[in-house]
C-alpha positions as CSV (number, residue, x, y, z in Angstrom):
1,X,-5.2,-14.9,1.1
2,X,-8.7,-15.9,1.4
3,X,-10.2,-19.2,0.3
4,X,-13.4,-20.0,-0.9
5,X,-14.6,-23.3,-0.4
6,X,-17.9,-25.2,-2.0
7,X,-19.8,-28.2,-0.8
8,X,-22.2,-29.2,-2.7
9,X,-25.5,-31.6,-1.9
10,X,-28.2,-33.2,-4.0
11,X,-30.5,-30.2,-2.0
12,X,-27.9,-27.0,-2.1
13,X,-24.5,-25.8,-2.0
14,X,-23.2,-24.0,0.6
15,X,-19.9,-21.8,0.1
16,X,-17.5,-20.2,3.3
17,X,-15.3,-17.5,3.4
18,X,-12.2,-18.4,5.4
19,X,-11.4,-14.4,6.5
20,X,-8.4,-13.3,7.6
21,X,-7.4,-10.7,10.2
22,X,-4.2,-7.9,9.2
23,X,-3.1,-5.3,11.4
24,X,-0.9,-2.7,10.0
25,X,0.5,0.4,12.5
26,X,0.5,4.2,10.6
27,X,3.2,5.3,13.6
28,X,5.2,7.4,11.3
29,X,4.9,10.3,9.3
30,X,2.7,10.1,6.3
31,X,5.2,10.5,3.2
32,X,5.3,8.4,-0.4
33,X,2.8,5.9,-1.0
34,X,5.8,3.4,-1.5
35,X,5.5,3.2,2.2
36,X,1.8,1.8,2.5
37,X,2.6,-0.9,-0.3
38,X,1.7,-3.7,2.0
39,X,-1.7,-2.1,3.4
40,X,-2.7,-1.0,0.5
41,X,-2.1,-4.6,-2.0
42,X,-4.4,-5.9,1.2
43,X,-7.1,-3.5,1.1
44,X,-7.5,-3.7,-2.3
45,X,-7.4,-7.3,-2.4
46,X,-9.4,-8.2,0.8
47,X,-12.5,-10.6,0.0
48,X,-16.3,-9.6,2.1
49,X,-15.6,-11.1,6.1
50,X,-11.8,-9.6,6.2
51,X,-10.8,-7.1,8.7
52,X,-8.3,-4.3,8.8
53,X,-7.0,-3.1,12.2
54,X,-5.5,0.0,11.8
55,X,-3.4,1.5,14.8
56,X,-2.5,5.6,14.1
57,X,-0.1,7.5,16.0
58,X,1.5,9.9,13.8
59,X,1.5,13.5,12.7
60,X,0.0,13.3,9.5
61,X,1.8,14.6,6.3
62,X,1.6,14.0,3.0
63,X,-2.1,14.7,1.3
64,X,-2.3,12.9,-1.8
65,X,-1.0,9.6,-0.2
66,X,-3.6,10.0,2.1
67,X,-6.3,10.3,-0.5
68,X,-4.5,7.2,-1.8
69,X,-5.4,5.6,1.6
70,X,-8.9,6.9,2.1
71,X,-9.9,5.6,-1.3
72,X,-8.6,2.0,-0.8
73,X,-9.8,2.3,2.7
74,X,-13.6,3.3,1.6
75,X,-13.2,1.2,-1.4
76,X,-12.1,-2.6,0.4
77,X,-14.6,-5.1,1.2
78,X,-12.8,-5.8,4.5
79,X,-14.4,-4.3,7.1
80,X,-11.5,-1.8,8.4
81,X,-11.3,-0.3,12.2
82,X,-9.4,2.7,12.9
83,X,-7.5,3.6,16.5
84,X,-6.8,6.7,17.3
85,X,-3.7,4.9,19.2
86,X,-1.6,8.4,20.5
87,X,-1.8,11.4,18.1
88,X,-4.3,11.5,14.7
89,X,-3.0,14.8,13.4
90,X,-3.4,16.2,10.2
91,X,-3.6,13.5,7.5
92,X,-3.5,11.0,10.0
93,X,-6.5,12.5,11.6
94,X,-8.6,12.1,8.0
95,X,-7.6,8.6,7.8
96,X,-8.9,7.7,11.5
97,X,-11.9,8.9,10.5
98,X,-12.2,6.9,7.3
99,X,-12.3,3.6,9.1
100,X,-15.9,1.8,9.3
101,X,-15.7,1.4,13.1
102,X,-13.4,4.1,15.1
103,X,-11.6,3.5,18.4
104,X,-9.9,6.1,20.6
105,X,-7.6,5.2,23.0
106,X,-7.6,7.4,26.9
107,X,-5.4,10.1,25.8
108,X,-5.9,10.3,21.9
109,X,-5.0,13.7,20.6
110,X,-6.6,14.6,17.2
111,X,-6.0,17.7,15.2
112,X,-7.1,19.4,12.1
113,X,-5.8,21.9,10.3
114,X,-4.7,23.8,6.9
115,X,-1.8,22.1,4.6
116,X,1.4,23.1,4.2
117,X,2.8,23.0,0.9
118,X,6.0,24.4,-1.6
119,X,6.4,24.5,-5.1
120,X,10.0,24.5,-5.3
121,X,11.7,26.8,-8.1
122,X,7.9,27.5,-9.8
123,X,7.9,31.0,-11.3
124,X,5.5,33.2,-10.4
125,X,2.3,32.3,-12.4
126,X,2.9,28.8,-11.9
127,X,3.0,29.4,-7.7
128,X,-0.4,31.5,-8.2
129,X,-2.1,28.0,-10.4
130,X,-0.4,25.7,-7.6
131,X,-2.5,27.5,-4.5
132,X,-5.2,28.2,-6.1
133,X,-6.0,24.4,-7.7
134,X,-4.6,23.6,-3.9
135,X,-6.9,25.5,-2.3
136,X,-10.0,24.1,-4.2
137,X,-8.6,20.8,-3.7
138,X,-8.3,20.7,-0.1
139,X,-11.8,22.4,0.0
140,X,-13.3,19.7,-1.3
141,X,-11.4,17.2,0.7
142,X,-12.2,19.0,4.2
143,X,-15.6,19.0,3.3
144,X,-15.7,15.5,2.2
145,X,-13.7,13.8,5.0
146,X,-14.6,15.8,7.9
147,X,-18.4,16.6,6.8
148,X,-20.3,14.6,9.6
149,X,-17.4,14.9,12.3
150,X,-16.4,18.8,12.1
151,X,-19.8,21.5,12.7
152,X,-20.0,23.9,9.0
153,X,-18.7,26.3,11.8
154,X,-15.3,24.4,11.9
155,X,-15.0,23.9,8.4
156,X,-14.8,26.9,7.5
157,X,-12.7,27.8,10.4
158,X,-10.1,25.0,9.7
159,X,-10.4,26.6,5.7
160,X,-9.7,30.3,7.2
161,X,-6.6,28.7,8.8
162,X,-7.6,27.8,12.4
163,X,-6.5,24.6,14.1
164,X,-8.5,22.2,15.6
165,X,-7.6,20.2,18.5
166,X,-9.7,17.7,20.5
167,X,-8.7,15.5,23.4
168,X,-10.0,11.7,23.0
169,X,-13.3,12.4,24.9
170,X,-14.0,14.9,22.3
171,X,-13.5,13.0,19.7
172,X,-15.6,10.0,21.1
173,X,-18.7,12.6,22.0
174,X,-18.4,13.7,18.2
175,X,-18.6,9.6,16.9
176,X,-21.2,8.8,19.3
177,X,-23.1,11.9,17.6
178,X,-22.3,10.9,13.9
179,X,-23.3,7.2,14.8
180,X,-26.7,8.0,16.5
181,X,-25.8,7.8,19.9
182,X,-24.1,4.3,19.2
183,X,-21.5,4.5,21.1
184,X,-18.2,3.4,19.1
C-alpha cells in the first residue's frame, strides 16, 4: 500500500507519496465481478502517483461487471493505462477505452457491437420489461463509453445491430483524433 511520509522543518513540511506500480491481465472472458476482486480492492484503494497497467485480450462478456470496472476505473486516483494486448471485443473493448492513457499493440483487433442477453424462464410481459429497460440501458452506455471514439454515424449503427471492427491502426488514428493529434 502506499505510505505517506512527513518531514517537518522550522521553515515547511514537505510530505511524499511512495507510489506503487500493479499490473493486472483481463485475458479471459468478462463474467462475475468475483473475478476482478483484486483489481478492483486496488483501484478503489489507489492513493494520487499510483499506476494501473492493464493488459486486455479477451472477448468481452458480461455488461454490468464491466460497468463495475469502468466506474472504479474512472473513479481511482491511480493513473490507469489500457493495452489493447490481442483482441478488445465487446466489453473488453469499452474497458480499453476507459483507461487514461491507451496503448495498442501491432495487430490489436477491437470490436463493437450489440449485447446478447436471456431472461431465463420470464413470462412474457416480464421478457418485453427486460429488453426494453435493456435497450435504454445499453443506449446510454454506447453513447457514454464510445461517444468521442465511435462517429454519431456508428452509434447508431452499432444500436441498429451492426458490428464494428477495427484493426490496431484504426484504432490508434481514432485516439490520436480524440487526443488532439497527441499521439497515444
Amino acid at each position: 500500500m502506499s505510505e505517506e511520509i512527513s518531514l517537518e522543518t522550522p521553515h515547511h513540511t514537505v510530505s511524499v507519496h511512495e507510489s506503487h506500480k500493479h499490473l493486472f491481465m483481463l485475458n479471459m472472458p468478462i463474467l462475475a465481478p468475483h473475478q476482478f476482486s483484486d483489481m478492483l480492492s486496488v483501484l478503489d484503494t489507489a492513493a494520487p502517483g499510483d499506476e494501473v497497467d492493464v493488459h486486455i485480450n479477451s472477448e468481452g462478456g458480461c455488461l454490468a461487471t464491466t460497468v463495475q470496472i469502468i466506474h472504479a476505473m474512472r473513479t481511482s486516483n491511480a493513473y490507469v493505462t489500457t493495452f489493447l494486448a490481442g483482441e478488445a471485443y465487446s466489453a473488453a473493448g469499452m474497458i480499453l477505452l476507459a483507461g487514461d492513457n491507451i496503448r495498442v499493440v501491432d495487430h490489436g483487433l477491437f470490436m463493437a457491437h450489440s449485447f446478447s442477453a436471456g431472461a431465463g424462464d420470464s413470462k412474457a410481459h416480464e421478457l418485453t420489461q427486460y429488453v426494453e429497460a435493456s435497450n435504454k440501458w445499453f443506449d446510454r452506455l454506447v453513447r457514454d463509453y464510445y461517444k468521442d471514439f465511435l462517429s454519431r454515424k456508428e452509434i447508431n449503427a452499432l444500436l441498429k445491430g451492426q458490428d464494428i471492427w477495427l484493426m490496431d491502426h484504426e484504432v490508434r488514428e481514432r485516439l490520436i483524433k480524440k487526443q488532439g493529434g497527441v499521439k497515444p
